[in-house]
Structures are given as C-alpha cells and as structure tokens.
N, C-alpha and C positions, 0 to 999 in steps of 0.2 A: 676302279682304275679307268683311266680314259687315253690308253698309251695309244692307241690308232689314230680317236681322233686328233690328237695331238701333232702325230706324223703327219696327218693328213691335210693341218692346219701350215703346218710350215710349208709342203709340197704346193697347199693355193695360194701360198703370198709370192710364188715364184713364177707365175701367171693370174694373179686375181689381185688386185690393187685391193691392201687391206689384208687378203687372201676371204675377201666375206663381196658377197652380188649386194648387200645391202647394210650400212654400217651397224644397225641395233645390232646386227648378227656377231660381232666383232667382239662382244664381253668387254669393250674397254670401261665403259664402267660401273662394271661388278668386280672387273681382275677374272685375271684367268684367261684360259683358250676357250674356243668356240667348241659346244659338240656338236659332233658330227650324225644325225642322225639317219638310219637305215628302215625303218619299217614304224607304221601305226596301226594300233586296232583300239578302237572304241574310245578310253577314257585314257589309252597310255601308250609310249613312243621310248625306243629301245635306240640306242645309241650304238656304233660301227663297234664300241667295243664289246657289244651285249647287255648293261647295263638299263636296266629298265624304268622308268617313271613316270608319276602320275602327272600329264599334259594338262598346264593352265594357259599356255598358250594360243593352241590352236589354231597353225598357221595364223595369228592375228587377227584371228575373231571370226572368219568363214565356217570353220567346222563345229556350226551350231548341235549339229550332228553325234558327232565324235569321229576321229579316223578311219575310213574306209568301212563308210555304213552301206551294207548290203544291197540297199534300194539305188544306191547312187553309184555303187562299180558296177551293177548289172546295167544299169542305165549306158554310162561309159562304154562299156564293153561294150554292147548293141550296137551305141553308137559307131566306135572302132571300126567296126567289121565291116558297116556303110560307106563310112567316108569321114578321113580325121578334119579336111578342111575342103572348101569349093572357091572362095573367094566371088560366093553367088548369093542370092536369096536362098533362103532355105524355109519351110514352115516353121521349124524352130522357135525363129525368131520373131514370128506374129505368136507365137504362143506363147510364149516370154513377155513380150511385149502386152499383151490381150492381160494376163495374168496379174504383172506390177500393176495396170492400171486398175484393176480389180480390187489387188490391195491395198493401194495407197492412190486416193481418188483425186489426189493434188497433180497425179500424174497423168494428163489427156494423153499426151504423144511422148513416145520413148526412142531415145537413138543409142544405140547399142556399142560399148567401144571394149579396150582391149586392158586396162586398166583403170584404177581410182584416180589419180594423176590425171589421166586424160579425159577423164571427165570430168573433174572438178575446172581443170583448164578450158574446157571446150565451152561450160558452161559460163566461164565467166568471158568466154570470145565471145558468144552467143547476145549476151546482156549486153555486153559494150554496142554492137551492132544492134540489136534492138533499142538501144536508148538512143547511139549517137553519139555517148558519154564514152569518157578514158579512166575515168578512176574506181578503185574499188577500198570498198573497206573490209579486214579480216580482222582477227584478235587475238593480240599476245598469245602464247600457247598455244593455239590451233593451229592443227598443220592440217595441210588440205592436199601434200603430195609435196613433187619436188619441184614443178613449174615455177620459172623466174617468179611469175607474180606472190606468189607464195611464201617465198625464202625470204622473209623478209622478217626476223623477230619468231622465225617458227619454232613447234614445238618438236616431239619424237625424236628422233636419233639425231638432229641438227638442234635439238634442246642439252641432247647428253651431251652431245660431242662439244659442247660449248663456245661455236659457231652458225651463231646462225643467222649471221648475215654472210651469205656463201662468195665467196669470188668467184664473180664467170657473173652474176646479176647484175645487170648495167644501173645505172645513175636514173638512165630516165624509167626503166620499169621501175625503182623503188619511189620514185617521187609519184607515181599514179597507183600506189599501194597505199592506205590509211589502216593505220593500224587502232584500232579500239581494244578499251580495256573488257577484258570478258564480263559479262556480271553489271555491267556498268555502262546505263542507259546514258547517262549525263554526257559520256567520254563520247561517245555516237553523235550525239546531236548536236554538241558543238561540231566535230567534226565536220557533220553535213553543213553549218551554219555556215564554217570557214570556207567550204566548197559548193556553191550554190551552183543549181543544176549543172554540176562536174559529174556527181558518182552516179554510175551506171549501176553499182549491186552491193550489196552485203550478203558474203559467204559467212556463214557462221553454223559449227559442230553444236545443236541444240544439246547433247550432250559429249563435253568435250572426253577425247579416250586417247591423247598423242601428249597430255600436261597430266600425266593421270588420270583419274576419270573424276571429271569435274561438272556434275549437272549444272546447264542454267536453269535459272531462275525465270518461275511463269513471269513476274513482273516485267523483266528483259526479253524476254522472246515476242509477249505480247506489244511491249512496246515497239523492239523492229518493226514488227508487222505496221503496226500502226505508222512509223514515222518513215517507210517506204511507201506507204498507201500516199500520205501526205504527199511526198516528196519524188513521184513516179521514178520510183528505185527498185529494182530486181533484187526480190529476198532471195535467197540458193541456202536450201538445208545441204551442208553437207553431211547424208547420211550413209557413207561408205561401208563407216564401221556398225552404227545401229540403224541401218536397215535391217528388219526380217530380223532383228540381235535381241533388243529390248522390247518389241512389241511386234505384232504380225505385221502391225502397220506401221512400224517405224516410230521413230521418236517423235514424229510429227503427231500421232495418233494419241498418244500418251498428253499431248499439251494441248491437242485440239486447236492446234494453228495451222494453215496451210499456205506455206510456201509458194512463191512462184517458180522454180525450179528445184528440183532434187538431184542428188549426185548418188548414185548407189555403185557398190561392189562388195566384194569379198561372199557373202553366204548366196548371192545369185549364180554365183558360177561354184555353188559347192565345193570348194576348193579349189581350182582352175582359175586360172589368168582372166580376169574380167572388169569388166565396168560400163555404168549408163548414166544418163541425163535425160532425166525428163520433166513436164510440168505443164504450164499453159499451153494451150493449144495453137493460140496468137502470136505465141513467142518462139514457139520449137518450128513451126513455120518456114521462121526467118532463115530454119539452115538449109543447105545445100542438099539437094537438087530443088527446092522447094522455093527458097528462098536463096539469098546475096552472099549469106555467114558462111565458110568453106571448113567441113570438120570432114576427113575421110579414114578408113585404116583398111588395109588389110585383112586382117583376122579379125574385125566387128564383129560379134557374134558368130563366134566358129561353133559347129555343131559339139564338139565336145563338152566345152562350158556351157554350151545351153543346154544338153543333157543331164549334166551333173548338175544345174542350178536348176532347172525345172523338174526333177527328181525330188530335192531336198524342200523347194519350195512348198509340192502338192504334198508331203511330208509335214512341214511345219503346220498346213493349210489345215489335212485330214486329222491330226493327228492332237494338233494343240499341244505342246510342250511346255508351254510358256507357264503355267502354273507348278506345274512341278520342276521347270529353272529356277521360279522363283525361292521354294519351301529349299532346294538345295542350296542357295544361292544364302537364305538368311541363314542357313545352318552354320555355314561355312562363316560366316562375317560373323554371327555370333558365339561361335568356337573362339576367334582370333579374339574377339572383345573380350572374353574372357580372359582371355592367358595374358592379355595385354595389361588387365588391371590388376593378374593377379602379382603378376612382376613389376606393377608399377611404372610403365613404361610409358612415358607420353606421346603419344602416337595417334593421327586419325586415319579412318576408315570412311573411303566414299563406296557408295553403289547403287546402279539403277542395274535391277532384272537381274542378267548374267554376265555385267561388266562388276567390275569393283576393283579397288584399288587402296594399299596400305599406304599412308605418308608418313614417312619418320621425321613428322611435325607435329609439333599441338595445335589448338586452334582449330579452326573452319577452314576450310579450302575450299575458296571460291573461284579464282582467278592465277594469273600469272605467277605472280609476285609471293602470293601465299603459297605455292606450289612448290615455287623456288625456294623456298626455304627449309625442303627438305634436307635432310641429313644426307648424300649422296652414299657417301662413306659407308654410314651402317647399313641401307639399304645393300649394298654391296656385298659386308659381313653376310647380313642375313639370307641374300642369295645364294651363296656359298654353302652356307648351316642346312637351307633347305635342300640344297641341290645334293648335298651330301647323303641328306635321308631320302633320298628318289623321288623330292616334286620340284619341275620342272615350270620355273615360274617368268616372264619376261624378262628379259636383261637389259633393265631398265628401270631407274623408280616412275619415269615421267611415260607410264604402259601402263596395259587394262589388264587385269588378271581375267579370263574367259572360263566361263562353267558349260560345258555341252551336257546333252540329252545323256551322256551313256557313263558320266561321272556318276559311281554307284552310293549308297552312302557308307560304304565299308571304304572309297577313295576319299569319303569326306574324313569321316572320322580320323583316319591312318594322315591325311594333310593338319589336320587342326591337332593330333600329335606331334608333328614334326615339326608344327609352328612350335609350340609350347618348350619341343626341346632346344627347338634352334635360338628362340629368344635368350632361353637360359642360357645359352654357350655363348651369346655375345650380348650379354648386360653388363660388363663388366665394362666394357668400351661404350656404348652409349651415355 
C-alpha cells in the first residue's frame, strides 16, 4: 500500500509544478503516483508508507556505494561539525581536484561546479571561447542536462515526456546546435562538411544512459577523436553518469581515447549536489580568473560534497569494486535473459559494468531511432509487476538500471525472481 505517499503526492502538486523537483520523478510513463521515499541503507530504500525495496536506481547512478555507506556519513558528519559551506577556498577541493587528475589523466585542470547541467554547459561555453566558434554538435538521445543548448532532440525525461524540443529554447540557440546520429560517424562529418570551421565541440555520452543505456561503438568514438584532431574541434566526454560508474577511470579508460574536455558528476559528490569540467590544460586556462571565459557559482565545491565524494572516491580507489559490479552485474542480465527466452519474449538487453538496461524491442540498439521503438506501454506494465514484488526500478524505459557495491546476491537472486514473475503477469499484453 502506498496510501501516504499518495497523500503526499497530491499536497506537492499544490506547491510543486508537477508536484515532482524533476519530471522522470513524476511516473507519468509507467502510470501511477510517485513514491515518496523516507530512508536508505545499503542495497534498499523504504517508502513514507514503510514498504520496503530492492534500489536499482540509486539516486541516478551516484551511489556506486549503496545508501548511506559508513565511510561516507562519517566523512559528512566530520565535515558537518566544521563547516557546511565558506563560499572560500578550502583544501578539499585541491584534493579533489589532485585525485580526478590522478584518475583520469585526460584531466590536467579541474573547475569544480554545483551540478552535471552546469558543467556540461560550462564546458561547452568554455570550447566556444576557445575556438572562437558558435556551433556544437550533440546526438539524438543524449542528454547532457537541461541547458538551452541541449534541449534540443534530447533524451531522459524530455525523451519520455515526448517533448523534447522544450519552449523557452530560442530559434537562434537551436540553429548553433547539430544534432548527429549516435553510432554514426558518416552523420558527423557531413555535418562538420556543412559547417566548415563553425563547430567549436562535439559533446558526446561515450556510453549513452539518458536513451537507455546505449554503448558506442570503438569505430565511432575513435573516429570523433580523429575527425576533431582534423578539424581543431573540442571533443567533451560527457561522463556525468560513467565516471568512477563503469571503470575507475571512466569510460574514457575502457576505450582508451582521451578527450579534450570531461564533464563529471553524480559518484564525485557521493550522493550530494555536484559537478566538474575538466581536461587540457590549454583550454581550462581560458576560464576565469585565468583567462576571458566567465563560469562562477556559489557552492563550487562546497565541503560537504567534497567530503562525501572524496570519501567514496578513495573507496572505489582502495578497495576495487569493479570486479565484483561486474560478476553481479552479468548475474543479473543473465537471470533476465533467461526468463526472457523462457517466455519467449522479444526483448534486448544492453550493459557496460554496472549500467544496464531492458528494451521492450528486438533487435540491436544502437541509437536513437532503434531505442525508440521501444514498447513504452509494457515497459510500464512491467514497472508496475516489479515494483509490486519490492524492486524499485527507474521510471523510465529511456534509464540505466544501476548495481552498487552492497547489492547482495540473495537481492540478485529475489530481483531475477520477480523479473520471471512479473514477465508472466504481463505476457498476455505484449
């Protein structure tokens, strides 16, 4: 029963536009109200009405962790008692800063901001000023936040909500927006062909997690690389969501390509409000106080998030998790590939590491277009079947389902149960 949050749902719509701080949150398409959730520990998250379940979400892919892991409220707390914010320099954030470059070597110089959004923004304010150039290229499906430049054809909750060309986005930011097909080096280079020294950058999710979770392809990554070398073009991994997610060193590490700029958030601030940009050392320069390019905030690097991310970091760092994400992570996808063939069900399964994602499509999913031809509907059903048996899965098809460290295999097992049952309660409609 979810009779609170329910109550609680109608009381935010009477001050909260929506009654939800961000639309995925909304269930509008899976159906249903939003839960209202009250407490995490480890592998699972208990709802206002008590109800308890196994967490695939993980605040959105931060709590590589699990909920309120030991090392990282003690860190917090410490912090706390210090000082929540200074709106100064802190050591912190050279330790932070000292650290990302350590693990991701693409990264010389790091500027510290307040979100993913704003960093993904800042870094493509950054490239424009460094080239001189107005245009960018992004790609169908990827979302990179909610910044004008962005909304333009994006993916996540302006994919579900089935607008996502947003009003309030002027004329001339979308005409210095190039949208390229994902996967699809060809779509790129005409692009650049059509716009000779115009584009200042190519932002692209090396593996995308806002269309699903949709790896690119080495053949495509390598080629950006190559055809912004060409074409003195600003690469930007946006690796928000797989930084420190799918490898220590990001998805960059995994491909062995290095970017001229990176975008990170969500597992640096351990679940806290965060985000960075960083990369060339030539280029992060260019911003302010250093350089001409003006990016500033407030709470850049406030010690709370830097304690909670530099906690989970030297964690990931000591500790190596990433093997054992993985052996949970195939359990789990070949649990579901099971029950999937055993019901005969056409349906694919994507996953790098601890992202992974069900499509209620056949076929490969590569791109946009293939993505989109998911069944919205039954993913729906199906979110419903499982949410019914206590696992708590994105409300979303076009979302990454997330595995942390403290997912046991007694949650795997009891999850690739409730798949098995929920498929059966709705085959009849597929």
């Amino acid at each position: 029963m979810t009779n609170r949050s329910q109550s609680l749902f109608e009381r935010a719509k009477r001050s909260i536009p929506g009654g939800v701080n961000s639309p995925v949150r909304a269930f509008r398409s899976v159906g249903g109200d939003p839960l209202f959730l009250t407490r995490g520990e480890g592998a699972h998250v208990w709802d206002v009405d008590g109800n308890m379940y196994i967490d695939y979400v993980g605040s959105w892919g931060p709590l590589i962790l699990g909920h309120s892991h030991p090392k990282v409220v003690e860190a917090i707390e410490k912090q706390a008692r210090i000082a929540t914010s200074f709106g100064a320099p802190t050591e912190l954030e050279i330790e932070m800063a000292e650290l990302v470059r350590e693990l991701m070597p693409s990264i010389e110089m790091l500027r510290l901001v307040s979100s993913g959004t704003e960093a993904t923004m800042s870094a493509v304010r950054l490239a424009r000023g460094f080239t001189g150039r107005e245009k960018i290229v992004k790609f169908e499906g990827c979302y990179h936040g909610h910044a004008d430049s962005f909304l333009i054809k994006a993916g996540s909750g302006a994919l579900t909500l089935g607008s996502p060309d947003s009003p309030g986005v002027t004329r001339g930011t979308a005409q210095d927006t190039l949208n390229g097909r994902y996967n699809d080096l060809a779509s790129v280079e005409m692009l650049v062909a059509l716009n000779p020294a115009a584009i200042a950058a190519i932002i692209v999710e090396p593996i995308a997690g806002n269309m699903g979770v949709v790896p690119a392809s080495e053949h495509f990554l390598k080629g950006l690389r190559a055809l912004c070398d060409r074409e003195n073009i600003v690469l930007i991994f946006d690796e928000v969501m797989t930084g420190f997610r799918v490898a220590l060193g990001g998805a960059q590490s995994i491909y062995g390509i290095r970017p001229d700029l990176t975008t990170l958030g969500k597992i640096i601030g351990g679940g806290l409000p965060v985000g960075a940009f960083g990369g060339r050392r030539d280029i992060m320069q260019m911003l302010s106080p250093s350089g001409p390019v003006y990016q500033a905030g407030t709470l850049s690097g406030n010690p709370l998030a830097m304690a909670a991310g530099l906690a989970t970091l030297r964690i990931l760092q000591q500790e190596n998790p990433y093997p054992e994400l993985e052996r949970k992570s195939a359990m789990l996808s070949s649990g579901f590939a099971a029950n999937l063939q055993a019901a005969g069900i056409n349906a694919t399964q994507t996953r790098v590491g601890s992202m992974s994602c069900l499509f209620f499509t056949g076929g490969p999913v590569m791109n946009f277009d293939q993505a989109f031809k998911s069944d919205t509907a039954a993913y729906g059903r199906y979110f419903r079947a499982m949410l019914g048996r206590g696992i708590y899965l994105a409300p979303s098809q076009f979302e990454a389902m997330f595995i942390s460290a403290a997912h046991s295999d007694a949650d795997l097992e009891r999850t690739i149960e409730a798949n098995r049952s929920a498929i059966a309660e709705i085959m009849d409609s597929l």
